[in-house]
N, CA, C and O atoms as a Tinker XYZ file with bonds, in Angstrom:
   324  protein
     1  N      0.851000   -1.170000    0.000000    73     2
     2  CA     0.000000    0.000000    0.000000    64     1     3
     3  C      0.899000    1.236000    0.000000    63     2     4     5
     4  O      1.830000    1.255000    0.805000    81     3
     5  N      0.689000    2.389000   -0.920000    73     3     6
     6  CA     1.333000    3.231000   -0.960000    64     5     7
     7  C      0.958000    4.333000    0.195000    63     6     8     9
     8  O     -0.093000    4.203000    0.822000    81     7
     9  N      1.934000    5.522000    0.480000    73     7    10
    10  CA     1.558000    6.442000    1.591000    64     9    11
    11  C      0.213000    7.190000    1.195000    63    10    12    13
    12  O     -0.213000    7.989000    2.028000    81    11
    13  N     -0.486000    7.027000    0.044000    73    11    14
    14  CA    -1.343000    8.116000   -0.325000    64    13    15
    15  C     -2.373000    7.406000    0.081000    63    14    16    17
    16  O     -3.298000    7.826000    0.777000    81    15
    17  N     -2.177000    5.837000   -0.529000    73    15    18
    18  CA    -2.969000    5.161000   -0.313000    64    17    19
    19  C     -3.752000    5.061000    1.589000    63    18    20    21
    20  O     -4.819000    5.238000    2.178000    81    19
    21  N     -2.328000    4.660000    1.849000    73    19    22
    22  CA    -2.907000    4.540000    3.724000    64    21    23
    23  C     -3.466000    6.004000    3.539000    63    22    24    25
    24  O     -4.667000    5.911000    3.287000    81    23
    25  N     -3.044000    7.349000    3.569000    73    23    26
    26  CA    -3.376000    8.506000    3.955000    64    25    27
    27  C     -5.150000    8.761000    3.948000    63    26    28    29
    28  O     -5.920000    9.360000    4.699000    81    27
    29  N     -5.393000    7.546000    2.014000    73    27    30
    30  CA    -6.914000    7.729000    2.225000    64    29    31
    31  C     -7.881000    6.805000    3.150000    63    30    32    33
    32  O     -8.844000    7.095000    3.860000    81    31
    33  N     -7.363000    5.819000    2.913000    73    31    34
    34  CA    -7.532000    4.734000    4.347000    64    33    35
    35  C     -7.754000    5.375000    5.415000    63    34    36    37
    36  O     -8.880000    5.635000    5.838000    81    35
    37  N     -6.488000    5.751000    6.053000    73    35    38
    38  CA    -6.962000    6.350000    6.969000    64    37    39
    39  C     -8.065000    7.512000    7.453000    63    38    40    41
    40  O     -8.749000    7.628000    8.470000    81    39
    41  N     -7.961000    8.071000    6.613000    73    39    42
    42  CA    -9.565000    9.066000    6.313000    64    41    43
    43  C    -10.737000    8.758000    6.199000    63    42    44    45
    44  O    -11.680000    9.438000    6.602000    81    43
    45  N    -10.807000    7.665000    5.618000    73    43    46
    46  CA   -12.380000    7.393000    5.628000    64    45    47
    47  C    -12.600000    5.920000    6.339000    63    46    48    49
    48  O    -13.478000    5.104000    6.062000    81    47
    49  N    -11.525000    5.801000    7.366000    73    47    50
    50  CA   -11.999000    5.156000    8.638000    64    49    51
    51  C    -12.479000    6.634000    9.516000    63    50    52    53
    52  O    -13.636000    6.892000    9.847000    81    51
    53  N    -11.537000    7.305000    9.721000    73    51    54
    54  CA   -11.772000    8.338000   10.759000    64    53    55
    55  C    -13.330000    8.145000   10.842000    63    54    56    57
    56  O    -13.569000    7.932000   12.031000    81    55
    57  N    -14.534000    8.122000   10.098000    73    55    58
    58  CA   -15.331000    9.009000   10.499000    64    57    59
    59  C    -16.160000    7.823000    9.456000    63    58    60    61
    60  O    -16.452000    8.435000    8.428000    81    59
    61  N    -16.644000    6.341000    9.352000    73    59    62
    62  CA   -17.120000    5.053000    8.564000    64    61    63
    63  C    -18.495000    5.577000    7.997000    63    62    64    65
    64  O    -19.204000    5.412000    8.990000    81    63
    65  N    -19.284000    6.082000    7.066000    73    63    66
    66  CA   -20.108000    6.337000    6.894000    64    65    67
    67  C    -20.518000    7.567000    6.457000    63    66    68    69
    68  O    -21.489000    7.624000    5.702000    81    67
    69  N    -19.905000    8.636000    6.828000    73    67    70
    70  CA   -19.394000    9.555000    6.069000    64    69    71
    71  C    -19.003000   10.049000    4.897000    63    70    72    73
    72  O    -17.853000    9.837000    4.512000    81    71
    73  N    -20.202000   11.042000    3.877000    73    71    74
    74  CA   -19.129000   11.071000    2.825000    64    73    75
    75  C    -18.667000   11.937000    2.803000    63    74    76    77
    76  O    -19.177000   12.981000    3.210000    81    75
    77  N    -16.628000   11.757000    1.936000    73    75    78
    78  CA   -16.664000   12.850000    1.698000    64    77    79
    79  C    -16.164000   13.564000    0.525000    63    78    80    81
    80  O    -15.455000   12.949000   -0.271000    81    79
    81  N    -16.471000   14.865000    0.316000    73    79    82
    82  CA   -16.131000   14.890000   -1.281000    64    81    83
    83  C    -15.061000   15.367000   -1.568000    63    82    84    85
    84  O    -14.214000   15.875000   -0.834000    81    83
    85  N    -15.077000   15.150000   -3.121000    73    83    86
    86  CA   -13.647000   14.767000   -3.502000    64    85    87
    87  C    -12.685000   16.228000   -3.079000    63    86    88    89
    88  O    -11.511000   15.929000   -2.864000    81    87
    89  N    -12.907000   17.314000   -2.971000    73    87    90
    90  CA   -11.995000   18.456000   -2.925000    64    89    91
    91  C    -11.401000   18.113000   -0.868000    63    90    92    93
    92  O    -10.260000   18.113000   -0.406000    81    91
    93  N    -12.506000   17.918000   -0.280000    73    91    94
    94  CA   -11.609000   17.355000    0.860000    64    93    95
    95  C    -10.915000   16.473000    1.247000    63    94    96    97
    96  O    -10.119000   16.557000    2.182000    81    95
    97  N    -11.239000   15.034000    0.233000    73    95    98
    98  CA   -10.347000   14.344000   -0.036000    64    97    99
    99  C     -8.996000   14.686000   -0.614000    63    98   100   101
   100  O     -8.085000   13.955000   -0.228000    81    99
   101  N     -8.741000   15.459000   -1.295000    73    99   102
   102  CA    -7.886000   15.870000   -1.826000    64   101   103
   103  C     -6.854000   16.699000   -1.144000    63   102   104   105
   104  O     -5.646000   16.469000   -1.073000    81   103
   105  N     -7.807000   18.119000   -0.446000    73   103   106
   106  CA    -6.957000   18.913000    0.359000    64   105   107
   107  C     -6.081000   17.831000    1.596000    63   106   108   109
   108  O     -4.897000   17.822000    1.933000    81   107
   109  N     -7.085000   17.110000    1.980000    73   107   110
   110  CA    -6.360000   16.522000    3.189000    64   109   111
   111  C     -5.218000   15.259000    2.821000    63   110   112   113
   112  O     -4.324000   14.953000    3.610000    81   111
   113  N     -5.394000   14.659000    1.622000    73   111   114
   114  CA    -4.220000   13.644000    1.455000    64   113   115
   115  C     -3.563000   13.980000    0.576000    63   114   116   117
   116  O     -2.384000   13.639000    0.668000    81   115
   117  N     -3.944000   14.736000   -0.592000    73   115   118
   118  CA    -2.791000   15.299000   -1.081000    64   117   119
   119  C     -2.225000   16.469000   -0.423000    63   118   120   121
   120  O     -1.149000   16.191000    0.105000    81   119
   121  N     -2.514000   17.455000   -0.301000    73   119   122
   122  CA    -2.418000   18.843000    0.197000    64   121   123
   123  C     -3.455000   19.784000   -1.001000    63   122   124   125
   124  O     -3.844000   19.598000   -2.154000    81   123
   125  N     -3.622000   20.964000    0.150000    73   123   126
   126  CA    -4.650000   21.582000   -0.534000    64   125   127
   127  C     -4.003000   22.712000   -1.435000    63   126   128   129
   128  O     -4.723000   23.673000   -1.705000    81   127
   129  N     -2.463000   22.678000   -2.017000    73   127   130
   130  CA    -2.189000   23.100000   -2.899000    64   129   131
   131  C     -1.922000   22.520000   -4.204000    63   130   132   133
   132  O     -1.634000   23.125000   -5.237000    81   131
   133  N     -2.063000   21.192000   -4.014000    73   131   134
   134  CA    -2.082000   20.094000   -5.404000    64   133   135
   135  C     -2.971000   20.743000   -6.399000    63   134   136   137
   136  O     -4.197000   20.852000   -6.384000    81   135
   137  N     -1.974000   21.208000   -7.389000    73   135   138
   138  CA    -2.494000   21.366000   -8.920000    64   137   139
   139  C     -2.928000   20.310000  -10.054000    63   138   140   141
   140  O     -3.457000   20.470000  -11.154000    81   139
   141  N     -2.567000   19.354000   -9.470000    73   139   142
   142  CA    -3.213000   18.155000  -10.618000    64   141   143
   143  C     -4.621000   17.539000  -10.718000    63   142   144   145
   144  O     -5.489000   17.889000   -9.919000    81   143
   145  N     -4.842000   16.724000  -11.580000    73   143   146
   146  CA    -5.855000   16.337000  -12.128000    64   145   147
   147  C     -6.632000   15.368000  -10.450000    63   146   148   149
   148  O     -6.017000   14.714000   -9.608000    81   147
   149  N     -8.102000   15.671000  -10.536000    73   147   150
   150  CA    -8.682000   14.587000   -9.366000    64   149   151
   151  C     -8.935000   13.075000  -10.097000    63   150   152   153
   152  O     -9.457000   12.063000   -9.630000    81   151
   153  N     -8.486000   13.277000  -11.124000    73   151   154
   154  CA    -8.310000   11.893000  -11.876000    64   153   155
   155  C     -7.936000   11.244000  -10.580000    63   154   156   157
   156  O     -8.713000   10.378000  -10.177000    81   155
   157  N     -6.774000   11.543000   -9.787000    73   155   158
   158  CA    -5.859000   10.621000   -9.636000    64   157   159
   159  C     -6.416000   10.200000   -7.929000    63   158   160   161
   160  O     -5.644000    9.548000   -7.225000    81   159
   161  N     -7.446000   10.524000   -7.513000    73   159   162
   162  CA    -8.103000   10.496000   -6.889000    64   161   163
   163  C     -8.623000    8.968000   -7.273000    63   162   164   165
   164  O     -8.143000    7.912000   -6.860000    81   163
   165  N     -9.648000    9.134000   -8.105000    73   163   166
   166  CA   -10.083000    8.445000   -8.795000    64   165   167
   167  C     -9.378000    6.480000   -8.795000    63   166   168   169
   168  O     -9.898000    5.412000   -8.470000    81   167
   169  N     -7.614000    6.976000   -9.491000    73   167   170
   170  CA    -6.810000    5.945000   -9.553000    64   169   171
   171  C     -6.207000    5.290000   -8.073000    63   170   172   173
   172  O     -5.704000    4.169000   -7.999000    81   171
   173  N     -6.344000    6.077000   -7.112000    73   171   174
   174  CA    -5.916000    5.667000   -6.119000    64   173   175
   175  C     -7.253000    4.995000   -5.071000    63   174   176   177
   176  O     -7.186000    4.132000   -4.195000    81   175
   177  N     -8.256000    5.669000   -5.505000    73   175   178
   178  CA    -9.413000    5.185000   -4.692000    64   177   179
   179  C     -9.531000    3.316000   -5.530000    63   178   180   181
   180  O     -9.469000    2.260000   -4.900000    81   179
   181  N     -9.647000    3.417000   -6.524000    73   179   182
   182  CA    -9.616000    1.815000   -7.775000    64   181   183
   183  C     -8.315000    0.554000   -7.078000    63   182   184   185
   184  O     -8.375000   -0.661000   -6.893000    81   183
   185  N     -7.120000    1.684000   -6.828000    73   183   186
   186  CA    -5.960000    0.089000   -6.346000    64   185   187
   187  C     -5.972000   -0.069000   -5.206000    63   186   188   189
   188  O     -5.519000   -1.107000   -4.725000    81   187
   189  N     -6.654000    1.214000   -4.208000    73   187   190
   190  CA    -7.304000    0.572000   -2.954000    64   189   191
   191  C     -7.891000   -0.223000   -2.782000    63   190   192   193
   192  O     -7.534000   -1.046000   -1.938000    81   191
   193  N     -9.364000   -0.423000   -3.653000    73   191   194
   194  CA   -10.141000   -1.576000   -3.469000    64   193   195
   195  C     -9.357000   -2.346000   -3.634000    63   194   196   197
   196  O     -8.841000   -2.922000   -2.676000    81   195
   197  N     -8.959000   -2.648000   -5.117000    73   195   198
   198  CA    -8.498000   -3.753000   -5.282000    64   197   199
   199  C     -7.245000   -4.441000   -4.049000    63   198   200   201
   200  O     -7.278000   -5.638000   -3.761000    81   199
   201  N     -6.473000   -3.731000   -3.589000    73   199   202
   202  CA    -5.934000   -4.190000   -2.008000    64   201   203
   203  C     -6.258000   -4.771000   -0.686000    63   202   204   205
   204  O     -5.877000   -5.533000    0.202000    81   203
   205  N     -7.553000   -3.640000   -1.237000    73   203   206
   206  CA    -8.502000   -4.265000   -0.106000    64   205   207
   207  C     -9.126000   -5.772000    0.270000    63   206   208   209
   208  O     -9.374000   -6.476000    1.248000    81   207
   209  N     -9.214000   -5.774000   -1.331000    73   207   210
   210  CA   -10.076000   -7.226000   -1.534000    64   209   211
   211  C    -11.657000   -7.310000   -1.341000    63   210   212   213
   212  O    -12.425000   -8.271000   -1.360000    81   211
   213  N    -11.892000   -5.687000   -1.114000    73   211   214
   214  CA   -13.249000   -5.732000   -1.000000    64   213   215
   215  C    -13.539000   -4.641000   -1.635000    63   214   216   217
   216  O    -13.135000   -3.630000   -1.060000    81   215
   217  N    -14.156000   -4.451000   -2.726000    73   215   218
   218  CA   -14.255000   -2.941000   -3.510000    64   217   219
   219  C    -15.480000   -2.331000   -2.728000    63   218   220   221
   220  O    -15.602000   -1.129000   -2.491000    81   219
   221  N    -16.475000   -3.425000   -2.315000    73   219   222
   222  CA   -17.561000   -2.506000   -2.018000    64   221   223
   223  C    -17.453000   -1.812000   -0.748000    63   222   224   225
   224  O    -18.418000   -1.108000   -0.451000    81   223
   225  N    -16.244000   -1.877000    0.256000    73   223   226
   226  CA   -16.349000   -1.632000    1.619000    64   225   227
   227  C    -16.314000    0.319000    1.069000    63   226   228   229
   228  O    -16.789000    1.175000    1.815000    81   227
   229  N    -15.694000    0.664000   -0.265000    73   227   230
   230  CA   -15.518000    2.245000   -0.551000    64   229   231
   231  C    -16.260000    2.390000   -1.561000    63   230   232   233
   232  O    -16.057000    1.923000   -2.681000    81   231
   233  N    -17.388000    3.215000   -1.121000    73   231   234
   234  CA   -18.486000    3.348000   -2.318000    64   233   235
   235  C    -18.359000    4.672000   -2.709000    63   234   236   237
   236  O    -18.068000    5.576000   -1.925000    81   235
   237  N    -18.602000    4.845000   -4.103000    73   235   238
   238  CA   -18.429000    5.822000   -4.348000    64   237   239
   239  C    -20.235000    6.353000   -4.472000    63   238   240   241
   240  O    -21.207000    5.655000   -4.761000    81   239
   241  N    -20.168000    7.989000   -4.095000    73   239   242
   242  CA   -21.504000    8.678000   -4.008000    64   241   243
   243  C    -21.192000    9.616000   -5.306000    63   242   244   245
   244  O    -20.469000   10.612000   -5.338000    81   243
   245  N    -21.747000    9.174000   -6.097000    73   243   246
   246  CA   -22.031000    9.682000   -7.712000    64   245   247
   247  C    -22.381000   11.701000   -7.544000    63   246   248   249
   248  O    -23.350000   12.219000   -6.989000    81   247
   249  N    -21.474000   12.248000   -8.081000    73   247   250
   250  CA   -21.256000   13.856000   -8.165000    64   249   251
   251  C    -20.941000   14.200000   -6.661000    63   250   252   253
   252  O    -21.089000   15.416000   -6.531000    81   251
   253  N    -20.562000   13.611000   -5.464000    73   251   254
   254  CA   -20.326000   14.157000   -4.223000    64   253   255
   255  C    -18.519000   13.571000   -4.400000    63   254   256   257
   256  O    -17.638000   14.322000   -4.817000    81   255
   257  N    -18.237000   11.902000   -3.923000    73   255   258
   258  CA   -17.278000   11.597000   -3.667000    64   257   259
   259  C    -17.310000   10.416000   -3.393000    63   258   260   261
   260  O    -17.949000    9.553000   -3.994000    81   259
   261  N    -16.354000   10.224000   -2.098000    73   259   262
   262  CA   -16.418000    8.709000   -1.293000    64   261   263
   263  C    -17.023000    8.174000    0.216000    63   262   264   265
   264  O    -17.154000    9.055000    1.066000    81   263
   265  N    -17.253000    7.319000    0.446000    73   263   266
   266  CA   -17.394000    7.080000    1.919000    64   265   267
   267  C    -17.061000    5.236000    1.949000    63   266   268   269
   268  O    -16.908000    4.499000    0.974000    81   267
   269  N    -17.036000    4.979000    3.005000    73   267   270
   270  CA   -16.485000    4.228000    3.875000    64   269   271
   271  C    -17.887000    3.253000    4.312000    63   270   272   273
   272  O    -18.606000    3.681000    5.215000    81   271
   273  N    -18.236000    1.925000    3.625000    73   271   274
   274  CA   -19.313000    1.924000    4.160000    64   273   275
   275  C    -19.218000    0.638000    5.029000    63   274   276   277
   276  O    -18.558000   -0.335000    4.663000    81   275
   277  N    -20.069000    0.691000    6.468000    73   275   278
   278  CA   -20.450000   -0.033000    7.554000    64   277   279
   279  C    -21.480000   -0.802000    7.484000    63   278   280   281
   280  O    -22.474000   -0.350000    6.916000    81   279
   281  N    -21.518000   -2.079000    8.006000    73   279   282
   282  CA   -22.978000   -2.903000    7.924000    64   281   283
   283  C    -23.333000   -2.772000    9.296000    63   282   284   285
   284  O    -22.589000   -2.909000   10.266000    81   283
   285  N    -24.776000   -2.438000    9.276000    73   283   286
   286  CA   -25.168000   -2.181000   10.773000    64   285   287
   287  C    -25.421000   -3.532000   11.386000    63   286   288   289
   288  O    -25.975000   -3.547000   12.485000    81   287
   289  N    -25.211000   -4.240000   11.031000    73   287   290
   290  CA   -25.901000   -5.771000   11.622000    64   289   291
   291  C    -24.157000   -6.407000   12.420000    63   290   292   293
   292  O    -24.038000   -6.893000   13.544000    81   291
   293  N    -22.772000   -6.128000   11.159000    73   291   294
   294  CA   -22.583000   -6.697000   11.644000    64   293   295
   295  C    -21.311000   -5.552000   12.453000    63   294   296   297
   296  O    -20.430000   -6.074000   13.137000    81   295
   297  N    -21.334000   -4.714000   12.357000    73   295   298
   298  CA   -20.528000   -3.453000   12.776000    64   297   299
   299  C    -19.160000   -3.475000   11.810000    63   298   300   301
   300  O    -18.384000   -2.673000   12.329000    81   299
   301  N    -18.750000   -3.866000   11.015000    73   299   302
   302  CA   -17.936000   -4.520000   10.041000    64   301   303
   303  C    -17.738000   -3.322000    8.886000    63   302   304   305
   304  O    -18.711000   -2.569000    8.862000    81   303
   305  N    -16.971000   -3.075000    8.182000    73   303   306
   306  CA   -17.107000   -2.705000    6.526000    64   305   307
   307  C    -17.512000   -3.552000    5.793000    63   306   308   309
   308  O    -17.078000   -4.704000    5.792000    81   307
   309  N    -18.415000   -3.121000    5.044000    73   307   310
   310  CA   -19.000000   -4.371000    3.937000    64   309   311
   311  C    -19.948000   -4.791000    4.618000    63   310   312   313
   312  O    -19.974000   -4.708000    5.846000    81   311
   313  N    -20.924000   -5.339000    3.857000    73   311   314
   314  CA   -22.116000   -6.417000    3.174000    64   313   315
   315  C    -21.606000   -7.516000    4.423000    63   314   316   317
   316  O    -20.483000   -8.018000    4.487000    81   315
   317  N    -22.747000   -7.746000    5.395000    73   315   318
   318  CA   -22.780000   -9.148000    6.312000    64   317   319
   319  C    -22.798000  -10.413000    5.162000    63   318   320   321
   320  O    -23.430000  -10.237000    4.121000    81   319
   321  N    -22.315000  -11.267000    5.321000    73   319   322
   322  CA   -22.020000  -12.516000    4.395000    64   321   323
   323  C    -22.744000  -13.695000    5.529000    63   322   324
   324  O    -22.764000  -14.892000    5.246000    81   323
């Protein structure tokens, strides 16, 4: 896992359920003077899952961003199995 990677990890544990969007995602793990593309947002949120082994535990909220999602049944990330 790369440092950007944990950096977003770690963020959207902070606070499981939560979304949040992409410009605070950004300010806070990249820095909020990063001039580049939120593409890369994008690319780093994709090889997370795939690390994860669970894509659905980071859902993405269509025109907002990301969140972190919790199953209330089983207090867990992700879908109770």
């Amino acid at each position: 896992m790369t440092r950007r990677e944990f950096d977003l990890l770690a963020m959207l544990i902070e606070e499981p359920g939560t979304v949040w969007n992409r410009e605070e995602i950004m300010d806070r793990v990249w820095d909020e003077n990063w001039f580049g593309s939120t593409r890369t947002l994008d690319v780093h949120v994709g090889s997370l899952r795939t690390k994860l082994g669970h894509k659905e535990w980071i859902e993405t909220v269509r025109g907002v961003g990301y969140r972190l999602t919790v199953s209330a049944t089983s207090g867990q990330c992700g879908e109770p199995r």
